[in-house]
C-alpha positions as CSV (number, residue, x, y, z in Angstrom):
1,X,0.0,0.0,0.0
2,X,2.1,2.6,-1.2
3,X,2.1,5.9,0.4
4,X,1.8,9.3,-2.5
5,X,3.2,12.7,-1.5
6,X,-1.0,13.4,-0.2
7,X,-2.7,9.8,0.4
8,X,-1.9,6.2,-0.9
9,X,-2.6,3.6,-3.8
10,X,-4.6,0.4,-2.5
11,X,-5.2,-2.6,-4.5
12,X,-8.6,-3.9,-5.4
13,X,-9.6,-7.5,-5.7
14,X,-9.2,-7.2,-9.4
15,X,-5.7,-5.5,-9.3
16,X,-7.2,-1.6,-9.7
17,X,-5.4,0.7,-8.1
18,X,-7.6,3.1,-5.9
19,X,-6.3,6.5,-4.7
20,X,-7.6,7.3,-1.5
21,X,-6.7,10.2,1.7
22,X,-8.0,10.3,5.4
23,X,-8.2,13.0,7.9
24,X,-9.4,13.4,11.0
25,X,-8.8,11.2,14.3
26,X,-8.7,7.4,14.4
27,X,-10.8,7.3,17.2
28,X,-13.5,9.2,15.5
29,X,-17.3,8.2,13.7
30,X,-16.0,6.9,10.7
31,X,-17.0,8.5,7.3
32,X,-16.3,7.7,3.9
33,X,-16.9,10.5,0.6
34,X,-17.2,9.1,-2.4
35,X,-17.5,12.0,-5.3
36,X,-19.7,11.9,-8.6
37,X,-19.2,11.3,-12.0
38,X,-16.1,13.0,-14.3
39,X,-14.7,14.6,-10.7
40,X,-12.2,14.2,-8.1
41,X,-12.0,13.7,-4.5
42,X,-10.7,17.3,-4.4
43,X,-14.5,18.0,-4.2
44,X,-14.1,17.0,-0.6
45,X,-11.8,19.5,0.1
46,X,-13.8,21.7,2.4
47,X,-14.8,18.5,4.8
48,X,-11.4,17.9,5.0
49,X,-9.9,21.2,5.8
50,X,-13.1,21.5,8.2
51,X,-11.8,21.7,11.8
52,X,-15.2,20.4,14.2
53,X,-15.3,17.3,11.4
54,X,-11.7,16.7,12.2
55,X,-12.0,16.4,15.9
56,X,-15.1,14.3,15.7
57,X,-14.4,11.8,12.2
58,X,-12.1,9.3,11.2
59,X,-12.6,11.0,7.4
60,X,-11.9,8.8,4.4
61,X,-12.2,9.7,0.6
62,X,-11.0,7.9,-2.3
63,X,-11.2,8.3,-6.2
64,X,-13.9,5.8,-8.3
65,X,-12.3,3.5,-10.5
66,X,-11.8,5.5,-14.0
67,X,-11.6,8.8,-12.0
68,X,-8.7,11.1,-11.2
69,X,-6.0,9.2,-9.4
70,X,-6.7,5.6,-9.3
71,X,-6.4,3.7,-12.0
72,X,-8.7,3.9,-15.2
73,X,-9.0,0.5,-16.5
74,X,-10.4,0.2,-20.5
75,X,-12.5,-3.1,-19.9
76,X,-16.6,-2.9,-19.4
77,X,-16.3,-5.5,-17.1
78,X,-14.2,-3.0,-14.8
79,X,-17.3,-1.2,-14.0
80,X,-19.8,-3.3,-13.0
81,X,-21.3,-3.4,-9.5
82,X,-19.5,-5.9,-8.3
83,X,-15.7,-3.9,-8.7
84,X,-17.1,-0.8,-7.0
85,X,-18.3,-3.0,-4.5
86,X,-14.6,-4.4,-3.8
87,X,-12.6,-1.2,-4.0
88,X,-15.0,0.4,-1.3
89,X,-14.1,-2.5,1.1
90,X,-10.3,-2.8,-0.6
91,X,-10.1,1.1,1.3
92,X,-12.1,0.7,4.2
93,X,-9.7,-2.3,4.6
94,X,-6.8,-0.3,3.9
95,X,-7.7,2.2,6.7
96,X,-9.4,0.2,9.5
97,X,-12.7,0.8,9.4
98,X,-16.0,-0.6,9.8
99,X,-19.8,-0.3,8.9
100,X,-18.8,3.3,8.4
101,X,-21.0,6.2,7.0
102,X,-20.9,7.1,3.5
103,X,-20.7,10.5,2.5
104,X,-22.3,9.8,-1.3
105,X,-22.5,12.4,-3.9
106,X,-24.5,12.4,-7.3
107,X,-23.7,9.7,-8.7
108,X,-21.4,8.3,-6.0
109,X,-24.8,7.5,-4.8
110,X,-24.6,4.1,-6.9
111,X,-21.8,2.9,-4.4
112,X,-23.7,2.2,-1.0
113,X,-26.4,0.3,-4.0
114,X,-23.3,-1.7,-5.3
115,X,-21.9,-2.3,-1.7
116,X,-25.4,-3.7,-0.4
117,X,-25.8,-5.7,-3.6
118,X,-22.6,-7.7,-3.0
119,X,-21.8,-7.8,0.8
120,X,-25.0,-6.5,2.3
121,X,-26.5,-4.2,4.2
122,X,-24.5,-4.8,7.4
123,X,-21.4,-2.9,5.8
124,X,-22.8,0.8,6.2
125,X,-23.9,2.4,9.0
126,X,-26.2,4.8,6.6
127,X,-25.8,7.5,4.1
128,X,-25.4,11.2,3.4
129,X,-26.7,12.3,0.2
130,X,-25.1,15.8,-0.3
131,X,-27.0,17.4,-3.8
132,X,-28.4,15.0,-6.2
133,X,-28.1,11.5,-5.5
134,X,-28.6,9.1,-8.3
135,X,-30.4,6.5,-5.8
136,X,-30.1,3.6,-8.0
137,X,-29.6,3.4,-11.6
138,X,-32.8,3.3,-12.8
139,X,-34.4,5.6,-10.2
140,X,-32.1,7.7,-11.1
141,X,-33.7,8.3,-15.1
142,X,-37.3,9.4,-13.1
143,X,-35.7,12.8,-12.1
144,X,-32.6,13.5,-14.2
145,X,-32.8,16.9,-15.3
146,X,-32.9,17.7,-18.6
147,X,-29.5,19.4,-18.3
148,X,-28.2,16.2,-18.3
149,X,-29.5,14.9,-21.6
150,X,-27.6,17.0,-23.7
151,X,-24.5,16.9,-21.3
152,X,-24.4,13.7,-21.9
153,X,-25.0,13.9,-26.1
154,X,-22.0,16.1,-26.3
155,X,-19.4,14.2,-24.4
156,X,-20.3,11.4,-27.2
157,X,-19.0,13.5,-30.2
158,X,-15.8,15.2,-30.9
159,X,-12.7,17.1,-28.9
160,X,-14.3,20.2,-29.5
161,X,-17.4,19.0,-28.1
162,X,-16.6,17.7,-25.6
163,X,-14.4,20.8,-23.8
164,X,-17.9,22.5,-24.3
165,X,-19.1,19.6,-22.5
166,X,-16.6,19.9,-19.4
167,X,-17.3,23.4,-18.9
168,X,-20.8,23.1,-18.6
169,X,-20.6,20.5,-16.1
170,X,-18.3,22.4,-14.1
171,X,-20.4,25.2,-13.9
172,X,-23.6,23.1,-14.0
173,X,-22.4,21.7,-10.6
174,X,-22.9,25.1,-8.9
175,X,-25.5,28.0,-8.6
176,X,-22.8,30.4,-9.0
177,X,-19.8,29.6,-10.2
178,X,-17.9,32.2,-10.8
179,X,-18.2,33.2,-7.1
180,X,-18.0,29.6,-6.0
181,X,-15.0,28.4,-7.7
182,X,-12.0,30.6,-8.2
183,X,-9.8,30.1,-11.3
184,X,-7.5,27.7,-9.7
185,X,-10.3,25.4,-8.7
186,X,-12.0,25.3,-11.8
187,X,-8.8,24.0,-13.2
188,X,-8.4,21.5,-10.6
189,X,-12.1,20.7,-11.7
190,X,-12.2,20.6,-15.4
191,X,-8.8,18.3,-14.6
192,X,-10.6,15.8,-13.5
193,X,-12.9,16.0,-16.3
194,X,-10.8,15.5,-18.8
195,X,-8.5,12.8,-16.6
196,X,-10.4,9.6,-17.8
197,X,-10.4,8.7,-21.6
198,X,-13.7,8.8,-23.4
199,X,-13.8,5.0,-22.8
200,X,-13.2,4.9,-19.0
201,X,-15.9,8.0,-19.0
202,X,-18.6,6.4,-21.3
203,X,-18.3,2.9,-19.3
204,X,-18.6,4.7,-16.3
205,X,-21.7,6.1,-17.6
206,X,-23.0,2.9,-19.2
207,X,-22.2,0.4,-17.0
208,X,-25.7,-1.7,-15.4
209,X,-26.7,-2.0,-11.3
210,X,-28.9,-4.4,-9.8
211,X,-30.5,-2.7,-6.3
212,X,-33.5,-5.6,-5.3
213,X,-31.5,-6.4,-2.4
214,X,-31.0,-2.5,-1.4
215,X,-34.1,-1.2,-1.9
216,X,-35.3,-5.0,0.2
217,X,-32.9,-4.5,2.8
218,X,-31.2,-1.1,3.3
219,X,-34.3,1.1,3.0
220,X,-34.8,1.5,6.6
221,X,-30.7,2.4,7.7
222,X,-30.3,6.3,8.3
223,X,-30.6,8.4,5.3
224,X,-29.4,12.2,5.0
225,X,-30.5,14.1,2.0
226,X,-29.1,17.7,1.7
227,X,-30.1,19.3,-1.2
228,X,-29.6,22.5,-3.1
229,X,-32.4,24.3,-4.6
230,X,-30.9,25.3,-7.6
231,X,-29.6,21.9,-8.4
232,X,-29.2,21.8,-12.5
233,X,-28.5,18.2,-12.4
234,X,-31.7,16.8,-10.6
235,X,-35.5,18.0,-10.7
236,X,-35.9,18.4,-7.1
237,X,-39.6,18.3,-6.9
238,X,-39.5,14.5,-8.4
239,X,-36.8,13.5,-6.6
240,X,-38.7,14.4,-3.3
241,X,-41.1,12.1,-3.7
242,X,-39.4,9.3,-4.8
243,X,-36.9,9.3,-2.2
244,X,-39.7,9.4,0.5
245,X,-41.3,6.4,-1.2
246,X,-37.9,4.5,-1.7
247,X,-36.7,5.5,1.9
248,X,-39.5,5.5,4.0
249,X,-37.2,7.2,6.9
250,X,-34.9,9.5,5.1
251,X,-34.5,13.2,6.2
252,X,-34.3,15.6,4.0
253,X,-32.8,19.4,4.3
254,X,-33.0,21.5,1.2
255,X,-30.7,24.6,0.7
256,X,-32.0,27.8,-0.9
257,X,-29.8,29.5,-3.9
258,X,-27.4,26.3,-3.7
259,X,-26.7,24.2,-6.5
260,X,-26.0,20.3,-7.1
261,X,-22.2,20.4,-5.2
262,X,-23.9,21.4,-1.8
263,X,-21.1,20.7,0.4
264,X,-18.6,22.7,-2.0
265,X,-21.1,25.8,-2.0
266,X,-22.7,25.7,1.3
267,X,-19.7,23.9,3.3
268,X,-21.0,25.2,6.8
269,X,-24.3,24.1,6.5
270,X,-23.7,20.9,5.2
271,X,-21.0,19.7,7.5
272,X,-23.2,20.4,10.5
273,X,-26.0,18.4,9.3
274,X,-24.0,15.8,8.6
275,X,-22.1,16.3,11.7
276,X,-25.3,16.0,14.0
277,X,-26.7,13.3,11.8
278,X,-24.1,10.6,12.4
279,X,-23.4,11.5,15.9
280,X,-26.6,10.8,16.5
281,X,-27.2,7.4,14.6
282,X,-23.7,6.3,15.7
283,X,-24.4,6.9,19.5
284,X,-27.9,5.0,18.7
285,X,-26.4,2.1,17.2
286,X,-23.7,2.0,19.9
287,X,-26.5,1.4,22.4
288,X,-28.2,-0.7,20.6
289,X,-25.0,-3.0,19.8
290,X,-24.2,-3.0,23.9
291,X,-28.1,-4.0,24.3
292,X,-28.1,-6.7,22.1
293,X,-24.3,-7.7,24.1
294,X,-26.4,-7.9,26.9
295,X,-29.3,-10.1,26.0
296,X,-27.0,-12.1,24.2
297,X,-24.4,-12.7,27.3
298,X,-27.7,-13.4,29.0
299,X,-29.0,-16.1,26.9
300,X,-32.4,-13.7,25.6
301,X,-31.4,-13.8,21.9
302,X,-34.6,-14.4,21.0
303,X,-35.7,-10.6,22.3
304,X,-33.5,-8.9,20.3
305,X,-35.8,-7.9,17.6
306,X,-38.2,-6.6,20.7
307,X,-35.6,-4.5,22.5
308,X,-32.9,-3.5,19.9
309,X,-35.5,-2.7,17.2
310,X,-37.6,0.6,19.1
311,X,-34.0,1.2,20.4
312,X,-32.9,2.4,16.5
313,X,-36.5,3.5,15.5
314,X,-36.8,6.2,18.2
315,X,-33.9,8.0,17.3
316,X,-34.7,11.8,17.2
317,X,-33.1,14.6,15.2
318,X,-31.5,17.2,17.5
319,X,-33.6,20.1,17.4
320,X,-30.6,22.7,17.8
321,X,-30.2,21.8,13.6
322,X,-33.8,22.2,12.8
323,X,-34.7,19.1,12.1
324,X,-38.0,18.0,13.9
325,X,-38.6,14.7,15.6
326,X,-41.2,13.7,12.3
327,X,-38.1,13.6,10.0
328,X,-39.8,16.6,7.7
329,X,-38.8,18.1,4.7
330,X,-37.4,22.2,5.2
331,X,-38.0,23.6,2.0
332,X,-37.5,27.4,1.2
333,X,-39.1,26.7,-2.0
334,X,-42.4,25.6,-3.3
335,X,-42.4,21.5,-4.4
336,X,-44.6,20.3,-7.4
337,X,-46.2,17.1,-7.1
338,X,-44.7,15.9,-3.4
339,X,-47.4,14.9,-1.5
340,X,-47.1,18.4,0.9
341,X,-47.6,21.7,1.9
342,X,-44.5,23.9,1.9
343,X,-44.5,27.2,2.6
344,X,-40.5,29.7,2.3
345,X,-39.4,29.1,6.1
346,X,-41.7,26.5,7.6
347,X,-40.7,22.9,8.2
348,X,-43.8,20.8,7.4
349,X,-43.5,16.9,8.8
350,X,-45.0,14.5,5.7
């Protein structure tokens, strides 16, 4: 596992080579960020840098297969769920942890699908979706935005194209870029556009995903959903109601005049809520582990599912983030056809 001048190379099961970084203390909740498509880890860069999520995570982010860093193999069959799958466990290996978090934007999303699919559900402790998650592959086509649609029919024809194509997506990604991103960013940024060949990037983009055994079996672990209003990448008024209907118990926090990267553009807010969020599950799940130590050591197995279960369901949001004990929606803009009233300001539970 050798080390690079910022992080280190790990080997997946098939031989990839993953690029991955941590921050924060050993000790710590652990987290791991996985970026979106056609971008870099360096999106995590204001997590990282973030003192209160230093002190309180063991922080780990790594770069997808055919993305900056890590390796970009050629073969389709290097991008099926199954890889993903193994190089998220190859770097959690790498670094120690366990059932961590999973910081998943855009379509990083697909990972914790992939993960579930191959290992199960046992392997993350729940998920933050910061702007845009893809869900699952075909959830994912119900509230694309249309934006996307003729991203993606550029980046299929020629070089001149496709630069056209890279700077839309960077400034796609944010509600205002040119305040948002300095010059030396947006470099960094179209970089790891351009970093994978047209094969690796198309593959990426083509590959299949099976999810019966996520949306089965993961649907009631902790969900986070921060979202941007302004998002040019997702429809947020479908995507509303199809993550309520998918996740049952997901909590959702939408951020006015913010765009798909939330936790580039609206660092502060997004690094408390996901702050409070996995405190909260992780000190949960603690108590529930030690309860279920308990009846086990006492030879009550069989009222695990009685005392463990309402242990984990009663978990409340903390109030001091605004998050109400129903698990509502804060909108600061009106949503079409989710099944709710919103009003600018008011938290309504659905």
């Amino acid at each position: 596992m050798p080390a690079t001048a910022s992080g280190r190379y790990i080997t997946s099961k098939d031989g990839t080579r993953i690029w991955a970084d941590d921050a924060g203390v050993k000790s710590g909740i652990p987290v791991v960020f996985i970026h979106g498509f056609a971008c870099t880890a360096l999106i995590w860069d204001k997590q990282f840098g973030d003192r209160t999520l230093a002190r309180n995570l063991n922080m780990v982010r790594y770069e997808l297969r055919g993305h900056g860093r890590s390796d970009h193999p050629e073969h389709p069959d290097a991008y099926v769920g199954e890889r993903y799958a193994e190089d998220f466990m190859a770097v959690c290996g790498a670094f120690g942890i366990s059932k961590p978090f999973v910081c998943a934007w855009s379509f990083g999303a697909l990972i914790p699908v992939d993960v579930v699919e191959a290992f199960g559900p046992d392997q993350i402790s729940g998920v933050i979706y910061p702007g845009g998650p893809a869900l699952t592959l075909d959830l994912h086509k119900e509230f694309m935005h249309p934006f996307l649609l003729d991203f993606i029919a550029l980046i299929t024809k020629d070089a001149d194209e496709i630069n056209k194509a890279a700077n839309m997506f960077v400034d796609s990604c944010l509600h205002n870029p040119q305040h948002a991103l300095p010059f030396e960013k947006r470099l960094q940024w179209l970089a790891g556009f351009f970093l994978p060949s047209t094969t690796a990037r198309m593959n990426t983009l083509l590959r299949k995903q099976s999810s019966k055994r996520w949306e089965k079996e993961f649907r009631h672990k902790p969900h986070l959903l921060i979202q941007g209003t302004a998002d040019m990448h997702t429809e947020t008024h479908k995507l509303i109601p199809i993550a309520r209907k998918t996740l049952p118990e997901i909590e959702i926090k939408l951020v006015d005049d913010v765009g798909h990267a939330v936790a580039w553009e609206a660092p502060d807010k997004h690094n408390k809520y996901l702050l409070e969020f996995v405190r909260r599950h992780h000190r949960a799940q603690t108590r529930a582990q030690a309860a279920e130590k308990v009846l086990v050591d006492k030879g009550l197995a069989g009222k695990l599912d009685a005392v463990v279960g309402p242990a984990l369901a009663a978990v409340k949001p903390d109030p001091a983030v605004d998050v109400s004990p129903a698990m509502p929606v804060q909108m600061d803009v009106a949503v079409e056809e989710a099944p709710m009233v919103v009003k600018r300001d008011v938290v309504v539970a659905v």
